[in-house]
N, C-alpha and C positions, 0 to 999 in steps of 0.2 A: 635570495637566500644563498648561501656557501656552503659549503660542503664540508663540514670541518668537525670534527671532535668526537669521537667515539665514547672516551674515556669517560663521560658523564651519563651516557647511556649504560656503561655498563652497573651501575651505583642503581639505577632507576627500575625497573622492567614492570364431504367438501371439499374448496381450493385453497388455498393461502393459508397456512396454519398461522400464521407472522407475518408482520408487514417487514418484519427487523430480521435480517440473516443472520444464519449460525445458531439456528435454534436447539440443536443436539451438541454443541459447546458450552457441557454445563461445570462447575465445579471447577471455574476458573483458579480461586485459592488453594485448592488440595492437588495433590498428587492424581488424579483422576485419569482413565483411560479414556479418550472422546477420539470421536472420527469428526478431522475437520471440513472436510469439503465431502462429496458423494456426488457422481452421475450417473445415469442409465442413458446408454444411445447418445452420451453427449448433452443431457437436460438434468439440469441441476435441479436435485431435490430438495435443496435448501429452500428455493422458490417454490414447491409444490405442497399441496395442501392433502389429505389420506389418501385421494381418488386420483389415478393420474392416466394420462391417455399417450402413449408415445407412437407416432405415423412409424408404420414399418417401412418405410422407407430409409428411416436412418439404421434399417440392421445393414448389418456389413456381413455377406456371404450369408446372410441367414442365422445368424448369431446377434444377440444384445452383447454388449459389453458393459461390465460393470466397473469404475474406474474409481476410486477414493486414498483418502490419506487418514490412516491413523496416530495419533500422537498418546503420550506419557509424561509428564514434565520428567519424573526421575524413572529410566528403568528404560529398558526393549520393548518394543510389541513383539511378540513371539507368534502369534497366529491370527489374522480376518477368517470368518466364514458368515458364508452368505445363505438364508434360507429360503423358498421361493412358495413355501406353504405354509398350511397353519392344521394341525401343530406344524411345529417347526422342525424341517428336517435338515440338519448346518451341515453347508458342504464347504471345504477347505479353499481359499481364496489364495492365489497367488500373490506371494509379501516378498518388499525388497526390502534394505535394510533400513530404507529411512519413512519407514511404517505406510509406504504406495503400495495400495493392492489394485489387482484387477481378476475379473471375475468375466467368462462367457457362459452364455447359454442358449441354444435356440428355442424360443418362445413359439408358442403355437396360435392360430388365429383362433380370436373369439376365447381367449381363457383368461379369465383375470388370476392373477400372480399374486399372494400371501407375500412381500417381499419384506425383507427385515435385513438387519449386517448386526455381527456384534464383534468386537477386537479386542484381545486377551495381552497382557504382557507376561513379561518370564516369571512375576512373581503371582501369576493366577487373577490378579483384578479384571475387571470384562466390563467394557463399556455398557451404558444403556441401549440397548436394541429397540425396546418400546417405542425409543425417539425416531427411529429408522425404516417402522414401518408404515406400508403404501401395498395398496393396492392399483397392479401396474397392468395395465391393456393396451396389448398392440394392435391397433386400428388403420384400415386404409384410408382414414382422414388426413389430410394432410394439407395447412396453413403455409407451411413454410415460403409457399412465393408470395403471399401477403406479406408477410413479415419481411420479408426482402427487399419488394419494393415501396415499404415504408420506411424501411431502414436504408434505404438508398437515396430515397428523395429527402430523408431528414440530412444526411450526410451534405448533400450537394446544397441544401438551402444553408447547413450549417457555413461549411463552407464557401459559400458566397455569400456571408454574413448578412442574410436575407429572414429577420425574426418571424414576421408574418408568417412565410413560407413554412418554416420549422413547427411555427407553432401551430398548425394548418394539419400537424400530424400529432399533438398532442390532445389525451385524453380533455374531455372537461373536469372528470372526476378526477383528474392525476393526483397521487397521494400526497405529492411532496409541495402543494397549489403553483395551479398554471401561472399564476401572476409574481411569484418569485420565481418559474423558471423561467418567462422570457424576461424577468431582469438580470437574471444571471445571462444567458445568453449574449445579451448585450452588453455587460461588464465583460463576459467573453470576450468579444469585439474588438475593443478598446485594448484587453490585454494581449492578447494574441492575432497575429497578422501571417498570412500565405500558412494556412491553416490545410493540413491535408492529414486525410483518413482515412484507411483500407482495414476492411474485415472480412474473418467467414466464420458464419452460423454454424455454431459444432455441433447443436442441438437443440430441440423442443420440446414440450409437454404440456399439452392441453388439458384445463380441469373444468370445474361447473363455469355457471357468470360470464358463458364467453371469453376468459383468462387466457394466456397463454405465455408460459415460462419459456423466454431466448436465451442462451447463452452465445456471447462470439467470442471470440479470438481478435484482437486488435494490434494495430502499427496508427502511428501515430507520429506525425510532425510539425513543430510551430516554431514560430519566429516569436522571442519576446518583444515587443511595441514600448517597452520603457528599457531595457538594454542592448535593442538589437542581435542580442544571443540567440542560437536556435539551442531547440531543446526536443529531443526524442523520447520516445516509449512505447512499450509492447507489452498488453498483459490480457487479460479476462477479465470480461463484466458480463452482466445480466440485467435482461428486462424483462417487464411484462406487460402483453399486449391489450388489450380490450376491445374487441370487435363492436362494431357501431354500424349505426349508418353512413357514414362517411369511411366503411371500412376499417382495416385494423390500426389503433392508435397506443402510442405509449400509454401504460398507467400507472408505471413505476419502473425507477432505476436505480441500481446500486451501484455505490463507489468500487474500483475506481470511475467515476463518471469519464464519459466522452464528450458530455455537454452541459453547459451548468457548472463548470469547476469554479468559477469566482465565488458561488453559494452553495457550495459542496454537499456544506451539515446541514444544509435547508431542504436540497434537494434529491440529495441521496438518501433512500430507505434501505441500509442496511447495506453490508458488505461482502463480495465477493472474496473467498479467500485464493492467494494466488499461490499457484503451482512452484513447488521447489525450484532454487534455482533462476527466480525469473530476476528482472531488473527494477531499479527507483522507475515510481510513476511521477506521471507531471503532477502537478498543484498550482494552482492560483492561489495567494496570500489574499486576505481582508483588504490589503493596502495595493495589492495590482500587482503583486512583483511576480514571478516566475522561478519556479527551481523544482527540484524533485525531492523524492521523499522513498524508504524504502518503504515495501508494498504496508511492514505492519502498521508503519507510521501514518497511514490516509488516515483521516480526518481527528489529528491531534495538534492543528494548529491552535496555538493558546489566546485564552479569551480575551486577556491582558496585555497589555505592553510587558517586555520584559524589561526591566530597567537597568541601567547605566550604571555602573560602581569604579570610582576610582580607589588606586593601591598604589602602596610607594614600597618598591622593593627593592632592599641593600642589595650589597653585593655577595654572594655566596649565600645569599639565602631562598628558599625556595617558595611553593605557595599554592595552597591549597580551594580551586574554586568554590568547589561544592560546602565546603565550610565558609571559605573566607579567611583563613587563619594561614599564617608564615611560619615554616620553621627555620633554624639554623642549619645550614647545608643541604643537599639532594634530600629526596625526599617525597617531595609535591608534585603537583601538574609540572610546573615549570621555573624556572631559575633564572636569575641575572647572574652572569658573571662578567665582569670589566675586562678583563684580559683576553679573551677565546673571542674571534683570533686577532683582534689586537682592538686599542679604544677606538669606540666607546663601547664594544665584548659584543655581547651575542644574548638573545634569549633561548635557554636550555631546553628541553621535553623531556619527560620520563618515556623512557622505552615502551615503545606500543602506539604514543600520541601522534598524528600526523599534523601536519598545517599547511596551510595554502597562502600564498604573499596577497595580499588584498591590493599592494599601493597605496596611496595617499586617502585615508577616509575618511568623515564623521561620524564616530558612532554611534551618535543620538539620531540619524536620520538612512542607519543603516537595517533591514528588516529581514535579509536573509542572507544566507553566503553559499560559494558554491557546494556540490554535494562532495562526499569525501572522496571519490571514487579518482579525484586528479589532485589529492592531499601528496604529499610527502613526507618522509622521516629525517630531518633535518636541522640543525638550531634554526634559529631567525635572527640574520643579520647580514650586511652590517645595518646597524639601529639609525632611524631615522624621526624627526621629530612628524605626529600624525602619522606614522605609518602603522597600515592592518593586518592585523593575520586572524584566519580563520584556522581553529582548532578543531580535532576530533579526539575525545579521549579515551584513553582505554576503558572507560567507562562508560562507553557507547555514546556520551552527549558530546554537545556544540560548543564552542565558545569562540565570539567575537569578539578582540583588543583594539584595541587604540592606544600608541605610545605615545603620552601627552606631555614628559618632560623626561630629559637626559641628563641626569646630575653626574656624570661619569668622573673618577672611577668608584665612587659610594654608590650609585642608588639611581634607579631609573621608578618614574609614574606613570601608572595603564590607567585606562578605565577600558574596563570590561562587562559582557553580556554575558550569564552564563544561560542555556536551555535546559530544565529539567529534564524535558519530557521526551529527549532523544533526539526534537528534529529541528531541523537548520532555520529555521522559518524566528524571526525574534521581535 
C-alpha cells in the first residue's frame, strides 16, 4: 500500500438459577436499564443461584467489596445503590461515568445478608432489582485450594497436550458433555502449539449440590499450528466446580473458554461479560484457523459458509458492500480510480475504512483475516492481479477481496466476502 491521496477521503467520512449467563440482561430490544456483570468478594453472581456462601477469607481488610457495571442503550446511569436487607434499605453505590460502581461493606459472621442492586438513569428508569437478589453468607469454609489445584493440574495437562490427564479433572455430569469436550480438546491440539497459561482466582461462591462458582483473571499464549502466528489474550472467565469423590471437578464453563475453543458453542454454557477496556479474545474457527475476536463477538462465528461474489467496477465509480449496488463517483465503501497514483490507479476507502495488504490469495479458501487492530487508512495499491485486502468498515464489519482482473484505465474485477455479523471469521 502507498500512501497517497487525501482528496477522496475527504468526499467520503438453591444454586444455579441458569445454566446460561447474563440472566438479569433483560430487554435487550428496548431502551432498558440492566446491570451487566455483578461481583461480591470477586464471585460472580451471574453464576450463583438465591443462596450464596462467600469464605471470608476473600474480604479485604474486613470489608466485602461490591464490584458491577450498569448500562442504558440511550441516556446516563445517574445513580447504583445497593441494599443488604429486606425491606430494603438503598445505600448509594459509588458510580463512574461509564455506569462501573462499587460498593464496601463489612459483613458480620454468622448473618445472612437480604442483598439486592438496583441502577437508575438521568431520566428516572431503574433496572429490575428482583433479578439481583441473594442471600449472601460469609462462612470460614473455604475451597479455594481445591479449586486451585484442579485448576493447576488441568492447565499443566492442557498444556502438555495430555487429554486423559485433563479429562481426569472433568465432571461426568459436565453440562456441556464430557465427550464433546475432550474432542474439542484435541481439535485444540492440532490447532494450537507451545500453548501457555497463567491465572488468579479473583473469587468464589459456594451454593447447595456441592457447586461452586470460580471466576479467574487470565493471560494467555499460543502458537497458531496452520500459520505459525502467535497470538495473545487476557480476559475473565468463570467455572463451576462439583466436588466428588475424586475431589473437586469442572461442571461448567463459560466463554471466553480457556479449553475447548475448537467447539466453543458446544462447550461453553453461557458467557462471561468482560470488563471495559479489555482486548480481542482468541477463537478457533470450525475450519482450525486462529484469530481473535472482540470480547462482544465470542461465539458468533456463522453457521454458513460466507460466500464469494464477484464485481466489475469502472472507473470513478464507487460500491456499496452491504447492498451490492455501484454508484457514479465517491460515495460507497470503495472506489476504483485509474489515475491515483498512476496506472493501473489505486482502490479508494471512504473515510473511517481501514484495510490490511493480504498478498497474493484465494479467496474461496480464505476463512479469516487479521483482526483490525494492525489495519490501516490507506488506498490500496499499486493493483496487482489476485492480490488481498482485508477491510474494516465504518460499519463495524469485515470484508475480504480478491482482485481478479485489471482492465486499466476503465474497470478493475473483485470478488469479495462480505461478514454481517461483525467478525473476521468467513
Amino acid at each position: 500500500m502507498q500512501h497517497r491521496i487525501a482528496l477522496f477521503t475527504l468526499v467520503f467520512i438453591s444454586f444455579f438459577a441458569s445454566a446460561h449467563g447474563g440472566w438479569w440482561i433483560f430487554g435487550q430490544s428496548a431502551n432498558e436499564v440492566k446491570i451487566n456483570y455483578l461481583y461480591v468478594c470477586g464471585a460472580s453472581m451471574d453464576e450463583a443461584g438465591p443462596k450464596v456462601k462467600i469464605p471470608r477469607s476473600a474480604l479485604k481488610d474486613g470489608q466485602a467489596l461490591v464490584k458491577g457495571r450498569a448500562t442504558v442503550r440511550k441516556g446516563t446511569i445517574g445513580a447504583v445503590q445497593i441494599s443488604l436487607t429486606d425491606p430494603a434499605d438503598w445505600q448509594k453505590a459509588k458510580l463512574s461515568s461509564d455506569g462501573t460502581f462499587e460498593y464496601t461493606f463489612a459483613p458480620e459472621a454468622g448473618k445472612i445478608y437480604k442483598f439486592s442492586v438496583k441502577a437508575m438513569d438521568t431520566a428516572g428508569k431503574t433496572s429490575d432489582a428482583a433479578a439481583t437478589e441473594r442471600d449472601i453468607e460469609f462462612t470460614d469454609m473455604d475451597i479455594r485450594a481445591e479449586i486451585v489445584k484442579a485448576l493447576d493440574a488441568m492447565i499443566a495437562a492442557y498444556q502438555a497436550e495430555d487429554p486423559a490427564a485433563f479429562m481426569a479433572h472433568v465432571s461426568q455430569d459436565f453440562t456441556g458433555d464430557t465427550y464433546i469436550l475432550d474432542t474439542a480438546v484435541r481439535k485444540d491440539f492440532s490447532a494450537l502449539s507451545e500453548i501457555r497459561l497463567a491465572y488468579t482466582l479473583s473469587g468464589i461462591a459456594s451454593g447447595q449440590g456441592g457447586k461452586t462458582a470460580a471466576s479467574i483473571n487470565y493471560r494467555r499464549q499460543v502458537i497458531s499450528s496452520r500459520d505459525g502466528k502467535p497470538y495473545s489474550d487476557s480476559g475473565t472467565t468463570e467455572f463451576v466446580f462439583k466436588q466428588g469423590e475424586k475431589g473437586c471437578q469442572v461442571y461448567s464453563m463459560k466463554s471466553p473458554l480457556i479449553f475447548g475453543l475448537s467447539l466453543a458453542d458446544e462447550v461453553g454454557t453461557g458467557t462471561t461479560t468482560q470488563p471495559p477496556g479489555g482486548g480481542d479474545i482468541i477463537v478457533v474457527t470450525g475450519g482450525g484457523d486462529v484469530t481473535t475476536v472482540p470480547p462482544d463477538d465470542i461465539g458468533t462465528e456463522p453457521t454458513e459458509p460466507i460466500l464469494a461474489y464477484s464485481k466489475t467496477i469502472s472507473n470513478d465509480e464507487s460500491f456499496y458492500f452491504e447492498t451490492g449496488t455501484s454508484v457514479a463517483g465517491p460515495g460507497g465503501d470503495i472506489a476504483y480510480n485509474a489515475a491515483i497514483p498512476a496506472p493501473p490507479g489505486s482502490i479508494l476507502f471512504k473515510p473511517g475504512t481501514t484495510s490490511y495488504q493480504l498478498g497474493v490469495i484465494n479467496i474461496e479458501t480464505t476463512k479469516t483475516t487479521p483482526n483490525r487492530s494492525t489495519y490501516v487508512s490507506m488506498p490500496a495499491g499499486p493493483l496487482m492481479i489476485d492480490g488481498g485486502y482485508a477491510l474494516y468498515l465504518t460499519s463495524g464489519k469485515y470484508v475480504v477481496l480478491q482482485i481478479t482482473v485489471i482492465n486499466s484505465p476503465s474497470s478493475i474485477t473483485i470478488k469479495y466476502k462480505y461478514q454481517p455479523n461483525g467478525t473476521n471469521l468467513f
